[in-house]
C-alpha positions in Angstrom: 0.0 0.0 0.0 2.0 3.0 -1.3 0.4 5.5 1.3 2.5 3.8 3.8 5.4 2.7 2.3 8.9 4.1 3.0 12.4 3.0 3.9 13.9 2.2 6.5 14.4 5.4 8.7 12.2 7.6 6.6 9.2 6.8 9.0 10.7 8.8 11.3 11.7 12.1 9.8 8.1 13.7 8.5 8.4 16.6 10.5 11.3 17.9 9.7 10.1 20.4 7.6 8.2 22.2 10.4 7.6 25.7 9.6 9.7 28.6 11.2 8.1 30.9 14.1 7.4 30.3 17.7 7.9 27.1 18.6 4.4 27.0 20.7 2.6 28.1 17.7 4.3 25.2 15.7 2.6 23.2 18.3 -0.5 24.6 18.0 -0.5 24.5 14.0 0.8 21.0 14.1 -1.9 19.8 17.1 -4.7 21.8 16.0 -7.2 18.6 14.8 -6.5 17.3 18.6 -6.4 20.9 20.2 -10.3 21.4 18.2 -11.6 17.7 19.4 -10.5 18.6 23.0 -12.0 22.2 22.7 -15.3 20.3 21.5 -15.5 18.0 24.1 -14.7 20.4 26.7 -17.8 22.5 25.5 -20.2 19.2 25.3 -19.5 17.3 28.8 -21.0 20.3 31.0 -24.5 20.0 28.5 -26.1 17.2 30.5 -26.7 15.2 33.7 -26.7 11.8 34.4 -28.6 9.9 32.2 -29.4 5.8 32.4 -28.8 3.5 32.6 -25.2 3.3 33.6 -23.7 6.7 34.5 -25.7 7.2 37.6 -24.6 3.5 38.7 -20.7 5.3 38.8 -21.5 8.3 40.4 -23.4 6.9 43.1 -20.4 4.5 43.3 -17.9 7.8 43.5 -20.4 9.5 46.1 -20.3 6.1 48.5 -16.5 6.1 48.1 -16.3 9.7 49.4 -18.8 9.6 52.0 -16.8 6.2 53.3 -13.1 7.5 52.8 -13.0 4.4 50.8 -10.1 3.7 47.8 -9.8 0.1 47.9 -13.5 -1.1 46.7 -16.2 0.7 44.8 -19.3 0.5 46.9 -23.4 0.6 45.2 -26.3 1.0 47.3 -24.1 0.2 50.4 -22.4 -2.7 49.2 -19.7 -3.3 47.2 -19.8 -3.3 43.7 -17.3 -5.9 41.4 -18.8 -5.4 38.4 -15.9 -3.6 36.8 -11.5 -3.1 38.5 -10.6 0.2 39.9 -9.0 2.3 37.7 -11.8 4.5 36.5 -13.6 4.8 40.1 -10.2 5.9 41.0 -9.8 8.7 38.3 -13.7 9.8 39.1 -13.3 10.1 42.4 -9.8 12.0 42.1 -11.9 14.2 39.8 -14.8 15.0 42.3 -12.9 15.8 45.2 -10.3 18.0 43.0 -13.3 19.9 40.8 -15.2 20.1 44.4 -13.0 22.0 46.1 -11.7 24.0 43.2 -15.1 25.3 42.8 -16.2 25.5 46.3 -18.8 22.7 45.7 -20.6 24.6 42.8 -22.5 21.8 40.8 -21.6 19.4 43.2 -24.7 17.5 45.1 -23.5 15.0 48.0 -20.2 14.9 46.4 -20.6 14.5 42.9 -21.6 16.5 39.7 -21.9 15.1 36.4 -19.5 16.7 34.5 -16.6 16.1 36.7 -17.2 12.5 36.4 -17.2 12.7 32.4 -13.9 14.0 32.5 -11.4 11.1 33.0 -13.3 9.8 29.6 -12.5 13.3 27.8 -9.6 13.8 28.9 -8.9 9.8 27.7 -10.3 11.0 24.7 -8.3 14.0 24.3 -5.1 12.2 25.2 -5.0 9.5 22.8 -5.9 12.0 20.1 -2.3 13.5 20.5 -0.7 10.6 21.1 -2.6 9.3 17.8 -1.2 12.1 15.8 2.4 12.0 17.5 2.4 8.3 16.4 1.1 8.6 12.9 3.5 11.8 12.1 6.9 9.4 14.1 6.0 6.2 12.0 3.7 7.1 9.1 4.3 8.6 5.9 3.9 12.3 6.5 0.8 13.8 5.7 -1.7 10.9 7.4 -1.7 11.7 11.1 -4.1 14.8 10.9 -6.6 13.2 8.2 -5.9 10.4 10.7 -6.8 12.0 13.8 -10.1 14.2 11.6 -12.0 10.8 10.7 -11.4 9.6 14.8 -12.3 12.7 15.9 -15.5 12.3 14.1 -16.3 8.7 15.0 -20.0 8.9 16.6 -19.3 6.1 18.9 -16.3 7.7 19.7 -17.4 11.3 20.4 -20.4 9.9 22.5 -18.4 7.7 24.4 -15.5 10.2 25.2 -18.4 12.2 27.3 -19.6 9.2 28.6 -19.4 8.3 32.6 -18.5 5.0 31.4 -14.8 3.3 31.6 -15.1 2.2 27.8 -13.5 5.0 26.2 -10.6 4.7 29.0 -9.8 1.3 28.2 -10.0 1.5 24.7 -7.7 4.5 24.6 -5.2 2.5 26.7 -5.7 -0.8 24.8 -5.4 0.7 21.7 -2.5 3.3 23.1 -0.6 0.2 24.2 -0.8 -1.5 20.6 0.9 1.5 19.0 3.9 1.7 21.4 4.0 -1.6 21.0 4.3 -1.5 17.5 6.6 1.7 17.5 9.0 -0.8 19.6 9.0 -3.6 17.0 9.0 -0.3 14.1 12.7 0.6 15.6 13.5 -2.8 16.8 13.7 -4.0 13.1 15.2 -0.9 11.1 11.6 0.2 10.1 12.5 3.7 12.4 15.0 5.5 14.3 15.3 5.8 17.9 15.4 3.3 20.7 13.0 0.7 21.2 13.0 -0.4 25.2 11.0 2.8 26.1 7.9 1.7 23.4 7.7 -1.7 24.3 7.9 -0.6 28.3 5.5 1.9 27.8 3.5 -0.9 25.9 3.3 -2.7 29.0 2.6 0.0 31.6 -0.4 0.6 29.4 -2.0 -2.6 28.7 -1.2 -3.5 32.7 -3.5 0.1 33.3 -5.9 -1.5 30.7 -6.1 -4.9 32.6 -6.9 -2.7 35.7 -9.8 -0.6 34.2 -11.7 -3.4 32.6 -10.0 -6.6 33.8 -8.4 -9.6 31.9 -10.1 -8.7 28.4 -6.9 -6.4 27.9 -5.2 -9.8 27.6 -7.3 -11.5 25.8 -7.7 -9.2 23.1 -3.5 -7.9 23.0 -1.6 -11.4 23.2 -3.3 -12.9 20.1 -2.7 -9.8 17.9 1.0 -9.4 18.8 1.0 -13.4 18.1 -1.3 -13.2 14.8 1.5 -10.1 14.1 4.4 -11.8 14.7 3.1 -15.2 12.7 2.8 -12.7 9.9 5.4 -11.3 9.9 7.4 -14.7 10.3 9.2 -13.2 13.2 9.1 -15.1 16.7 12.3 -14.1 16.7 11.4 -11.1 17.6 10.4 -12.2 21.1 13.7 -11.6 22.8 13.9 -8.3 22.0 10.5 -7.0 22.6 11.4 -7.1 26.7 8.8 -9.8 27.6 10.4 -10.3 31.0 10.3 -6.6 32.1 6.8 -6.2 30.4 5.6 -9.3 32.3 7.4 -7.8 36.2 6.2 -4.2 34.8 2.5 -5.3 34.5 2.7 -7.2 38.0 3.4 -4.2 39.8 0.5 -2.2 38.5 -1.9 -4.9 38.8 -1.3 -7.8 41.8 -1.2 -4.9 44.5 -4.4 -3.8 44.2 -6.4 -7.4 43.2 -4.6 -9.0 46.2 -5.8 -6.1 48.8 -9.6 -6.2 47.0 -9.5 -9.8 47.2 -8.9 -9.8 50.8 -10.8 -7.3 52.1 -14.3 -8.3 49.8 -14.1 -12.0 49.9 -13.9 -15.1 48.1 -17.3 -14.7 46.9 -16.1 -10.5 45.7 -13.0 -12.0 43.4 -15.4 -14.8 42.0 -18.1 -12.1 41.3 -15.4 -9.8 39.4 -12.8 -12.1 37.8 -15.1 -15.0 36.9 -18.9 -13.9 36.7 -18.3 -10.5 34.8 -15.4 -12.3 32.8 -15.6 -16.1 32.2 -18.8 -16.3 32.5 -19.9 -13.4 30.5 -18.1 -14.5 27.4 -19.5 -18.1 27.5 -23.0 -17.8 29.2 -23.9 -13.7 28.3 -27.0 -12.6 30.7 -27.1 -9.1 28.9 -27.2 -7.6 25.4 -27.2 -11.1 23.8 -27.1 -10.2 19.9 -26.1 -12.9 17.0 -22.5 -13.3 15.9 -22.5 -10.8 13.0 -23.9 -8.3 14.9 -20.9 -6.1 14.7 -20.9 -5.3 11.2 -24.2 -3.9 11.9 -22.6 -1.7 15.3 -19.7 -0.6 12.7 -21.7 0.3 9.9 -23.4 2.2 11.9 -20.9 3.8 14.3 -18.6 4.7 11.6 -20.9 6.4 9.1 -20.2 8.4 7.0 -16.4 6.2 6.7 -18.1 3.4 6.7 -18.8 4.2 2.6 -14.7 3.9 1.8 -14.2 1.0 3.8 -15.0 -1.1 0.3 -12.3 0.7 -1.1 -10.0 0.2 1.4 -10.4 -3.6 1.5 -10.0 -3.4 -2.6 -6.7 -1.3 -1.6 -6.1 -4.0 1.0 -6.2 -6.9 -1.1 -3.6 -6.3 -3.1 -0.6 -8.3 -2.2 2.0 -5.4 -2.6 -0.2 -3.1 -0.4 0.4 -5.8 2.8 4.1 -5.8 2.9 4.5 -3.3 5.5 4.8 -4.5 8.7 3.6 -1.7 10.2 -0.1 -1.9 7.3 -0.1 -5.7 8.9 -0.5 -5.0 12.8 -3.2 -1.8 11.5 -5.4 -4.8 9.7 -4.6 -7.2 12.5 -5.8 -4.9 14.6 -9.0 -4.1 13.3 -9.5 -7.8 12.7 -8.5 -9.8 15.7 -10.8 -7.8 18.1 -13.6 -7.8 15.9 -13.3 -11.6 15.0 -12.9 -12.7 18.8 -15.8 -9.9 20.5 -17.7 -11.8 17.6 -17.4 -15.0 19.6 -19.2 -13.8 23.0 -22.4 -13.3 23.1 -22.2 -10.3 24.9 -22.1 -7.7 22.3 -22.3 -3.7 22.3 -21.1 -1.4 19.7 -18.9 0.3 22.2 -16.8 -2.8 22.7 -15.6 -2.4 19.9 -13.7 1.3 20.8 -10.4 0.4 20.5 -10.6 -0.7 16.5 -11.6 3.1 14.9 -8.2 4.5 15.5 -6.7 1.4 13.4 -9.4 2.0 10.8 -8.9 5.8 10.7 -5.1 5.0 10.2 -5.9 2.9 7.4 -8.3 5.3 5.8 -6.0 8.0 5.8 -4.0 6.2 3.8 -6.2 5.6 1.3 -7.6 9.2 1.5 -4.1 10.7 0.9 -2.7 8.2 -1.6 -4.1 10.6 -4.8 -4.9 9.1 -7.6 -8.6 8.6 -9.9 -10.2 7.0 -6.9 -10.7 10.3 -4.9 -13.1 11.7 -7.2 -15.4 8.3 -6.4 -14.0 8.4 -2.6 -15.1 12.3 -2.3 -19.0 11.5 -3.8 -19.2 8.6 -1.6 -18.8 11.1 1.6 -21.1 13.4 -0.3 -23.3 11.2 -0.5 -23.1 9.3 3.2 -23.6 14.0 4.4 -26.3 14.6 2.0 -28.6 11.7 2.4 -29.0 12.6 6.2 -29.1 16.1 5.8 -32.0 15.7 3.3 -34.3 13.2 5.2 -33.6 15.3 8.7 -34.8 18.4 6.1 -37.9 16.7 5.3 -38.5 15.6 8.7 -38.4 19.4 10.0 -40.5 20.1 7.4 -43.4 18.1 8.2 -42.6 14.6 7.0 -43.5 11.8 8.8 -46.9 12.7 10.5 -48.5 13.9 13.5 -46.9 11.9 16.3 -43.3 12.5 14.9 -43.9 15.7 14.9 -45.2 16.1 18.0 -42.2 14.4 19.1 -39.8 16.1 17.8 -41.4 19.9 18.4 -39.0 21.2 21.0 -36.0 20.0 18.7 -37.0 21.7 15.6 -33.8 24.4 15.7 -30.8 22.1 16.0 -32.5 19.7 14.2 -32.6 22.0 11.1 -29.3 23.3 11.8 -28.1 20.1 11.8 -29.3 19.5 8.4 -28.0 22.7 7.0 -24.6 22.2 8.5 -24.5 18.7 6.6 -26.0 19.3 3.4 -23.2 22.6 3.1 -20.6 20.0 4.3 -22.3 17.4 1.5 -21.9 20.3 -1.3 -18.6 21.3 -0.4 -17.6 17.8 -0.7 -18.7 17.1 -4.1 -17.4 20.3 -5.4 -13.9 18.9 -3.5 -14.3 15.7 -5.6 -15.3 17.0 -9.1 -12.1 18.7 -8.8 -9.8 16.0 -7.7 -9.0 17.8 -4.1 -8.1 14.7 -2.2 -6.3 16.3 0.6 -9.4 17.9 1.6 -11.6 15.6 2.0 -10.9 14.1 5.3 -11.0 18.3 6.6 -14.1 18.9 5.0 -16.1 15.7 6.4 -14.4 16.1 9.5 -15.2 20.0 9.6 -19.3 19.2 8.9 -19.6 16.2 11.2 -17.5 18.7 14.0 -19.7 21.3 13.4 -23.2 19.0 13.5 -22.1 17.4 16.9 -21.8 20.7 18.6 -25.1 21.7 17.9 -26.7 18.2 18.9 -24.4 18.1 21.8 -25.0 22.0 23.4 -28.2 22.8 21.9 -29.6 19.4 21.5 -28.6 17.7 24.9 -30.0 21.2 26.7 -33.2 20.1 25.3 -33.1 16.1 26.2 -32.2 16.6 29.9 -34.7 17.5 31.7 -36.3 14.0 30.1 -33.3 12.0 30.5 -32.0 13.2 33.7 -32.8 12.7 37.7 -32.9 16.5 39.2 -36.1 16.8 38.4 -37.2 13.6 40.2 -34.7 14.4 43.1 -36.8 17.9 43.5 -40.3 16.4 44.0 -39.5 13.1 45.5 -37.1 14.6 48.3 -40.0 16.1 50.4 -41.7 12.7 50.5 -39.0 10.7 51.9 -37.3 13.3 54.1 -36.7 11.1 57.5 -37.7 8.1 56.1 -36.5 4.4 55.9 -36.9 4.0 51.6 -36.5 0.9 49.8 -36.2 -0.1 45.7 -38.2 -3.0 44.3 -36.5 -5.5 42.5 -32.7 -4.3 40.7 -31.8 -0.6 41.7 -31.7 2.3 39.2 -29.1 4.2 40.9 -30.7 7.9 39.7 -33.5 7.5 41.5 -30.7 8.0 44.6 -28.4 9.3 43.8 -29.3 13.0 44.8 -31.8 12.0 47.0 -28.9 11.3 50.3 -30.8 7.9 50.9 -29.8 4.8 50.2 -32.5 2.1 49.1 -32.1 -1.4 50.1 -33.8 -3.8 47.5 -36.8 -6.0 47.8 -36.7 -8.7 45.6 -40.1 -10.5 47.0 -43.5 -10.3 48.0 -42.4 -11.9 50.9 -39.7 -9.2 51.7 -41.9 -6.9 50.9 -44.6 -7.3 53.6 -42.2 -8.2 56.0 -40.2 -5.0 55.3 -42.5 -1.8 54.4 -44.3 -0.5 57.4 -46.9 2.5 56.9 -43.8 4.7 57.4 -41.5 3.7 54.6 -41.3 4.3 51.2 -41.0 1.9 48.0 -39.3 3.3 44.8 -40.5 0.9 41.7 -40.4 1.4 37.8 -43.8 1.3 36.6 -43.1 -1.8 34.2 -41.9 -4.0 37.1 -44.1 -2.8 39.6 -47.5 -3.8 37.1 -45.8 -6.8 36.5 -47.5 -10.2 37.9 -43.8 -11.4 38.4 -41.7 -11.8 41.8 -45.1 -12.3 43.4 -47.1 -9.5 42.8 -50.7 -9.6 42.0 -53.1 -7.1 41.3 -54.4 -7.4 45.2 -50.8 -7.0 46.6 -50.5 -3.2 44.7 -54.0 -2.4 45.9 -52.1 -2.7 49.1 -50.0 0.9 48.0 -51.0 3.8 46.8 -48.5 5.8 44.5 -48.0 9.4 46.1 -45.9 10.0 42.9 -45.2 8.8 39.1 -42.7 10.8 36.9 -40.9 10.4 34.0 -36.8 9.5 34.6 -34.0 8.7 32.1 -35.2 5.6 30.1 -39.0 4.8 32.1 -41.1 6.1 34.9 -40.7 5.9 38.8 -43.0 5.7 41.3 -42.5 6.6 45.0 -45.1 4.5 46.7 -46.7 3.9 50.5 -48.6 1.0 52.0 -52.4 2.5 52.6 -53.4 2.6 56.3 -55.8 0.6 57.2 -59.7 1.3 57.1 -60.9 2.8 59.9 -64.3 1.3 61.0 -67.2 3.1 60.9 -69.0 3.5 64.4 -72.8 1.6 64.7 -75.1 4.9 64.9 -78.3 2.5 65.5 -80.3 3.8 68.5 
């Protein structure tokens, strides 16, 4: 693939024509792609609260582990939580007490707010982009690491992830980090580049080892077959006693045995069997949760990776030409796009986000392809046209009136971004085809990058202004808290943790009827989802809820609570007969 090749030390040197002037405005000409992702995610995270089902599940986490001093295990609902390793609790919670007294507490309620939790995801975010750019302009012919960094930067799953309260981003970034330094290492170690390869593959380690202790052994099971599938290749197990396997292996130990051994002894046997096996093991083989059919990440990637998703025909065309897959460093990018996606293909656990740490292989790859010149950008440059346009045009028709009343009734309060958002693509569509008519392939990647920038900050100020009040808990928090003040509240059946989370009570489930009466006196409180409280499951009947009597149903982020009593009994009506 001639977009990547070069000669031995010529990887290294594409920089070397910097332009003259201050060296920080160098910097800032040379990191301006990552310098505008990290000023638009800095404007989106502060847009909106906490919205279900999983971000108020960490901050409730954070606010336990501040109200019990606690850094050793994540505690939900007053117990502790294995569901996920340390790391990203640890970087929340370092975030919430830091913001909270920077700002005196403003936006903070019972120690957390949600945009200091969505940080240690941006700032993920916003790391790996430089680190992606510094690696692409080091290894990389020159020229690919901003087109590079534009199409990640534009991802969707990507952008929504990095202001997520969720550790995918972070181990994705780190995963994926970890792959590149490790291939940097192997890049010097055989001639490919200049430089010294201990620090890549050390730093290779210390980042998968981080990885491991974000999300657990997936790190592992996903990095050692893709540096084996790359080495197999590449013919080169030779390779193995140079790479610092030994170091790696000590390195990684150090990170992660000090704080698995200190969890496992201070939760239990039955804590390290929920967390290493049951969300592990068991989850791969025998999936309880978002159980989809095995080629159900072409759909997530078609999807998440639209409008790119268009060239990625091209690219395998590009791909399949023998000469094109002589570069070691074009191997480990298709490798790693491929092994992830072929063994997350084998549980049966699948969510689009899993699949994070793949886009910044593909948008490598793409860049390629997008820089190489050549006939094929005229057809590459209508194909983006085409992936901007045919949105823009159906969200037009939409805010005009298509699609009758109930749509439109739906969609009333988000007619203005809505029709900016259309205008903003079908510019960015034109623009693109006049691009293409004209053979412009170095602007292609700016211009699609530039629209799909400019569309996600309008959906993610204007638009998630709109959704919150819908999606969020403050609302709930500010009629429910007068009803429980001083009172013993409990949760029926699995908790939704923003129903509490700004409420200062903790609510103990019920899982049974038989719980239930023995636990709700006339004084407590039940909080129940209206689907699973109507349910005849768990016990209930229609004569156990004319037991209660709701004193309130609203609306919350993905359903409807209810705050509900047990009715006090009938008082009997005195005999008047004389």
């Amino acid at each position: 693939m001639e977009e990547f090749q070069n000669s031995g030390c010529a990887r290294s040197l594409p920089d070397t024509a910097a332009p003259a002037g201050h060296p920080l405005a160098r910097w800032v000409r040379a990191n301006r792609v990552p310098l505008l992702f990290a000023l638009l995610m800095l404007l989106i995270v502060p847009m909106r609260d906490l919205w279900a089902p999983d971000e108020p599940d960490f901050a409730q986490c954070v606010r336990e582990m501040r109200e019990r001093g606690s850094w050793l295990l994540p505690y939900l609902n007053g117990l502790p939580y294995s569901e996920k390793p340390i790391l990203f609790y640890w970087l929340m919670k370092i975030s919430a007490m830091g913001f909270d007294r920077l700002t005196g507490g403003a936006g903070f309620v019972n120690g957390v707010s949600a945009w200091a939790l969505r940080l240690p995801s941006a700032l993920s975010a916003i790391a790996f982009m430089f680190g992606l750019r510094a690696w692409a302009a080091r290894f990389l012919r020159a020229g690919l690491a901003d087109p590079a960094a534009m199409i990640l930067a534009t991802v969707s799953i990507w952008i929504w992830q990095a202001q997520a309260i969720q550790i995918d981003l972070l181990f994705a970034a780190l995963l994926a980090g970890s792959w590149l330094a490790w291939l940097g290492g192997y890049l010097i170690l055989r001639g490919h580049a200049a430089g010294h390869p201990g620090g890549f593959f050390l730093g290779a380690y210390g980042a998968l080892a981080l990885a491991f202790l974000a999300k657990g052994p997936l790190a592992l099971a996903l990095t050692l077959p893709l540096w084996l599938a790359f080495l197999a290749w590449q013919r080169d197990f030779g390779a193995l006693r140079g790479v610092r396997a030994g170091q790696g292996l000590l390195l990684g130990a150090a990170i992660i045995l000090p704080w698995y051994v200190a969890a496992g002894l201070r939760g239990g046997g039955a804590y390290v069997y929920e967390m290493v096996i049951h969300q592990n093991f068991e989850r791969a083989l025998h999936a309880w949760d978002h159980l989809q059919p095995f080629w159900k990440y072409l759909e997530y990637l078609a999807g998440d990776f639209f409008p790119w998703t268009l060239l990625l025909p091209a690219l395998a065309l590009s791909l399949g030409k023998p000469e094109a897959r002589r570069d070691p460093a074009v191997r480990f990018l298709i490798l790693a796009v491929a092994v992830p996606f072929l063994l997350l293909s084998c549980s049966q656990s699948k969510q689009g986000k899993y699949l994070l740490m793949v886009y910044p292989f593909l948008a490598l790859l793409l860049a390629g392809l997008l820089t190489a010149g050549g006939a094929r950008i005229r057809r590459l440059g209508y194909l983006l046209a085409a992936g901007l346009g045919l949105p823009a045009l159906a969200l037009a028709a939409v805010a005009l009136g298509a699609g009758g009343a109930r749509l439109q009734a739906q969609i009333q309060p988000f007619l203005g971004p809505l029709r900016w958002v259309a205008a903003i693509l079908l510019a960015g569509a034109l623009t693109l085809a006049v691009r293409a008519r004209a053979g412009e392939g170095r602007f292609l990647a700016r211009a699609t990058a530039l629209t799909l920038g400019l569309a996600v900050l309008v959906a993610g100020t204007w638009g998630f202004r709109l959704l919150d009040p819908l999606k969020g808990y403050k609302n709930w928090t500010a009629a429910v808290q007068p009803l429980i003040a001083g009172r013993q509240v409990y949760y029926w059946q699995t908790i939704r943790s923003g129903v509490m989370v700004y409420t200062d009570h903790l609510m103990p489930e019920i899982r049974s009827r038989a719980e239930l009466e023995r636990l709700l006196g006339p004084e407590a409180r039940l909080v129940a989802m209206d689907r699973e409280w109507d349910a005849d499951a768990w016990g209930l009947d229609a004569r156990t809820r004319n037991d209660f009597e709701v004193l309130l149903r609203m609306p919350v982020g993905g359903g409807v609570a209810l705050l509900l009593r047990r009715r006090p009994p009938a008082v009997p009506v005195p005999n008047r007969r004389s």
